[in-house]
Phi, psi and omega in degrees: 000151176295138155238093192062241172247046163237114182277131177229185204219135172226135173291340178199184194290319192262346152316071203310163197282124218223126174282132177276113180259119173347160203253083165226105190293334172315300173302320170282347168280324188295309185318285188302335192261025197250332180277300211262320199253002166284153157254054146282343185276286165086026165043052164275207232223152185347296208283343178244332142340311196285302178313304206283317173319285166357310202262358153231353172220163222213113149183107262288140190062053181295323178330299185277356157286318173297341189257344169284333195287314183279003166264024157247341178297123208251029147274309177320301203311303194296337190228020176253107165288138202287125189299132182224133178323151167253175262188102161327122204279145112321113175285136165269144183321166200264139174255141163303330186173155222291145186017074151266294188254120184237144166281135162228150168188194181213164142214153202236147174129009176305192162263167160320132182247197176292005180252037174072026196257144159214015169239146170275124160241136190253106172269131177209110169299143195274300192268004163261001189061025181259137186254164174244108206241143173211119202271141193215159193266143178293001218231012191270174201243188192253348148312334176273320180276335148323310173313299179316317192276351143297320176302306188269356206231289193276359181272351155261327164246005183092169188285130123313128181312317197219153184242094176258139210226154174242349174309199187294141159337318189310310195297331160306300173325278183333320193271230271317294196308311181333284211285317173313300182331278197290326166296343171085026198241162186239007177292204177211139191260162197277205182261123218235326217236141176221140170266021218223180186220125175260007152120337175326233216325338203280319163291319177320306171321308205287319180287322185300315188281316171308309159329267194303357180291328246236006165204057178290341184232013195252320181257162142282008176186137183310311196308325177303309177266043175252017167264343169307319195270326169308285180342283184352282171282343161273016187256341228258101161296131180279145180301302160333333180233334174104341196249151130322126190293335177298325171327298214276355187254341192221341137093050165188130154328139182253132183301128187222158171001297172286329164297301182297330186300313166333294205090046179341158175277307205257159168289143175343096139032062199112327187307195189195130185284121184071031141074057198273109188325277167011292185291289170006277188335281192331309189300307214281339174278327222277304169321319192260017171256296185312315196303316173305312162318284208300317182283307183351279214278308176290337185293309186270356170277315171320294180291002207250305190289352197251020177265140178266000000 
């Protein structure tokens, strides 16, 4: 159907509108690569280009341009290492609901940026999958990474039950006392600190460092580009959940570039017009039932392939 001077395309009646882009490769090259090699893209891997091209715009056998442009892309081929087995997790219970449980960690070994920083500390909710990136000194304490994490974390959601770390046992203990200390509070926390990894950051990492490899010459300084690269990956459908950690935390899409150049027709993807609480809720349990289904269903495919 027409929308002004767009033509757009719905798979059914419940189906936000996807701009139908025209049979011009040029305009279709611009489109991926606007999705895959800007860094708003952040040069992820086949399946989540796709998801991301897809969820506003059409046009037939999009697949294969997206899976031939990212097996060519000759930044991936170059700063991506060829998928090598992992070394099985210990699994953690499936988390329930959006910043209850968060993965925290770091990496380290960067170059120096101009404040001395050459480390990530990585906040990762477990069950939405949203992530947090904060450039750091290798020498920080767990009093600093409280602070961050009041900056980057409770001032938007509030306290988690549990913090899961793979560091030393100590450090989480330390960063709890930090962070009760700096909240002013006088209480006494519960059993709080899991020394144990369900593997979030640990993957977050892997991706993060590729990412930031793959626009080692694009910044003047890593640091510089890592909320392109926070955006990025929460812009990113996560496997494990079906959604974009932006979805599963807010049940609506963030606008990027290409949609205003276009003159997208619709409000983000899920949002709701005039600002109707109700719809909001609704979108947002209804998001947070699919991640629980979805993380289940995956949980139990794992264990099923890892049973002998």
């Amino acid at each position: 159907h027409l929308d002004g001077d767009l033509l757009c395309y719905n798979i059914d009646k419940f189906d936000a509108p996807r701009v139908v882009v025209p049979d011009d490769d040029d305009l279709r090259a611009r489109i991926i690569h606007e999705f895959h090699d800007s860094p708003m893209g952040a040069h992820l891997g086949r399946e989540k280009t796709f998801a991301a091209v897809s969820r506003d715009f059409f046009w037939p056998h999009m697949y294969k341009w997206v899976r031939k442009w990212v097996r060519t892309c000759e930044i991936c081929q170059r700063v991506k290492p060829s998928k090598s087995s992992q070394a099985p997790l210990r699994p953690l219970p499936i988390a329930t609901e959006a910043w209850r449980s968060v993965s925290m960690d770091f990496i380290f070994g960067l170059p120096p940026d101009a404040e001395g920083r050459s480390g990530v500390l990585v906040f990762v909710d477990r069950f939405t999958k949203m992530v947090h990136l904060i450039p750091v000194r290798d020498t920080v304490t767990a009093a600093e990474t409280a602070a961050h994490f009041i900056d980057c974390v409770f001032r938007h959601q509030g306290l988690p039950d549990s913090i899961v770390s793979d560091r030393d046992p100590r450090f989480p203990s330390a960063f709890w006392s930090s962070l009760f200390q700096l909240l002013g509070t006088k209480l006494s926390m519960s059993t709080a600190a899991h020394p144990e990894t369900d593997g979030q950051t640990e993957r977050v990492n892997r991706v993060l460092e590729d990412v930031l490899r793959s626009y080692a010459t694009s910044f003047a300084s890593w640091s510089s580009f890592l909320p392109l690269a926070e955006f990025a990956l929460n812009n990113a459908e996560h496997a494990s959940t079906g959604l974009t950690p932006f979805f599963a935390n807010n049940a609506r899409h963030p606008r990027v570039p290409a949609l205003i150049a276009v003159g997208h027709p619709t409000a983000p993807r899920g949002s709701t017009l005039g600002g109707d609480e109700d719809g909001v809720n609704d979108m947002t349990s209804a998001a947070h039932e699919d991640v629980t289904l979805n993380a289940v269903t995956r949980s139990k495919t794992k264990k099923a392939l890892a049973t002998p």
